[in-house]
C-alpha positions as CSV (number, residue, x, y, z in Angstrom):
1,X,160.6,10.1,162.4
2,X,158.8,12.4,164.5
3,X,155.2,13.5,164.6
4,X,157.0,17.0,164.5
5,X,158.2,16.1,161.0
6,X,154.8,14.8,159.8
7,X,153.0,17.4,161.0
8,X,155.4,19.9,159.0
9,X,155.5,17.9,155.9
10,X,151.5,18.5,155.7
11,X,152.1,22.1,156.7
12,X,154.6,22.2,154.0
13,X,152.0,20.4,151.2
14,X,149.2,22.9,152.2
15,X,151.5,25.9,151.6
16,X,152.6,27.0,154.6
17,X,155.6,25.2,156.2
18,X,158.4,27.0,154.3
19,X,161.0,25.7,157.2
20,X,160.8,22.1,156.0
21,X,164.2,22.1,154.9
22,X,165.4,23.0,158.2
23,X,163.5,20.3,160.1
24,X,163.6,17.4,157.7
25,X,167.7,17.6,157.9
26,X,167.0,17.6,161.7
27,X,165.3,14.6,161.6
28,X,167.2,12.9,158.7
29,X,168.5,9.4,159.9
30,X,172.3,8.9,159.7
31,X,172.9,7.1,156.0
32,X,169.1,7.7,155.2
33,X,167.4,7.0,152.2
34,X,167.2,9.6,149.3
35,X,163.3,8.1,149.7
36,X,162.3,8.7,153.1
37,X,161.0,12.2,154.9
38,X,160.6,14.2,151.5
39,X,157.9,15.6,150.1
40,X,157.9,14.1,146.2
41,X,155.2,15.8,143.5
42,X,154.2,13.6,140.7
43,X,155.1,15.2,137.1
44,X,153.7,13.1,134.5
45,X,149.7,14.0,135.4
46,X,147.8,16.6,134.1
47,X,145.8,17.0,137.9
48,X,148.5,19.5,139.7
49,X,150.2,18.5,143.0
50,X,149.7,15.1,143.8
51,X,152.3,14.4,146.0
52,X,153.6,11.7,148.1
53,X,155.6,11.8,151.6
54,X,157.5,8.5,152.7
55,X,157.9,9.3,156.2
56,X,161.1,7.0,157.9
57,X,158.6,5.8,160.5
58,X,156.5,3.9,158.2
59,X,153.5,6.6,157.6
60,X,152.9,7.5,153.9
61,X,151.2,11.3,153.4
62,X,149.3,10.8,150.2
63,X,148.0,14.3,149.0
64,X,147.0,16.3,146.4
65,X,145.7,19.9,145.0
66,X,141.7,18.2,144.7
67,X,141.9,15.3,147.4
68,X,141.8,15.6,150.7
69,X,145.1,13.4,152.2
70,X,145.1,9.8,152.9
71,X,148.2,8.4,155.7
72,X,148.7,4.9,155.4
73,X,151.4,2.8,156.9
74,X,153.9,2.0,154.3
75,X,157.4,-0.6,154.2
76,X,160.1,-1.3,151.8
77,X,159.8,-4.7,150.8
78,X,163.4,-4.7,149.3
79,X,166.1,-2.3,147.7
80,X,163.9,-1.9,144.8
81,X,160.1,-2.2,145.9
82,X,158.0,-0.7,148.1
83,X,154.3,-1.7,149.6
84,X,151.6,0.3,151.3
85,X,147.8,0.1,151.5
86,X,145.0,2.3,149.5
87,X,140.9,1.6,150.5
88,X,142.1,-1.9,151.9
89,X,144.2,-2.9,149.1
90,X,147.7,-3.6,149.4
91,X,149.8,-1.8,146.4
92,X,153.5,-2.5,145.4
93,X,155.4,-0.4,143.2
94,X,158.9,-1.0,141.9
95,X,161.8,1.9,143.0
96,X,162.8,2.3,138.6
97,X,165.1,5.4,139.3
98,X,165.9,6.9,142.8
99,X,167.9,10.3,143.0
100,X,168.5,13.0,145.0
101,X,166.0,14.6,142.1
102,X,164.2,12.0,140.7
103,X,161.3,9.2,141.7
104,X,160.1,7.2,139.6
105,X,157.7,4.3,140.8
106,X,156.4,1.9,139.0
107,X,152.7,0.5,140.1
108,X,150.0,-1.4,139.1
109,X,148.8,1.9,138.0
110,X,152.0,2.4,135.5
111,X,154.5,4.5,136.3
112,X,155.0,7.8,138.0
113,X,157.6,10.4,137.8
114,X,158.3,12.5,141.1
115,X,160.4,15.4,141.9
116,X,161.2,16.9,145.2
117,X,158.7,19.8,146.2
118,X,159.3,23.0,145.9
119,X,158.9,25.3,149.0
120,X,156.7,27.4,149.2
121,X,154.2,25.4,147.4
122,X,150.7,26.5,146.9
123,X,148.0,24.8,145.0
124,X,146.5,26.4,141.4
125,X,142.9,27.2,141.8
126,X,141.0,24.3,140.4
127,X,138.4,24.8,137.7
128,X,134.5,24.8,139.2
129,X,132.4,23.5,137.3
């Protein structure tokens, strides 16, 4: 994975790489994983766009609509469970379902349902208080 790709997924996540398509198959590994180098939105929270990048070179884009992004260095442990670090503390999830459409990870936090971004993507305006 290049820093070409990264630096388009988090062009992509802030609303303005609409040719991520084009380069992620550019960069897609022969085989590759229905995981890796996609930009996956969580669907079962109630904050929009939290969103979660699995880059094939071991960096993890964490990001969402009120957070500013995290990159962490991230594995796969095995065929069904993944590991990566948040604030120092190492977190494994479980791979439940993996599709061409679908994520769904299951952490310490519970689980989490994902679905491939949509481009172009732009964050709602969040509520002030």
């Amino acid at each position: 994975m290049t820093t070409k790709t990264a630096v388009f997924a988090l062009l992509a996540m802030w609303g303005v790489g609409t040719c991520l398509p084009a380069i992620a198959e550019e960069g897609a590994k022969p085989g590759g994983s229905e995981l890796t180098d996609r930009v996956w939105v969580q669907q079962d929270t109630d904050l929009p766009g939290a969103m979660q990048v699995f880059l094939s070179d071991g960096t993890l884009i964490s990001d969402s609509c009120w957070e500013t992004h995290r990159l962490s260095a991230w594995k796969q442990v095995d065929e069904t469970h993944v590991s990566w670090e948040e604030d120092g503390m190492p977190i494994e999830a479980e791979i439940v379902s993996l599709t061409a459409d679908e994520l769904v990870l299951k952490s310490p936090v519970g689980e989490q349902r994902f679905k491939p971004a949509e481009v172009p993507y732009v964050c709602p305006d969040m509520p002030k208080d």
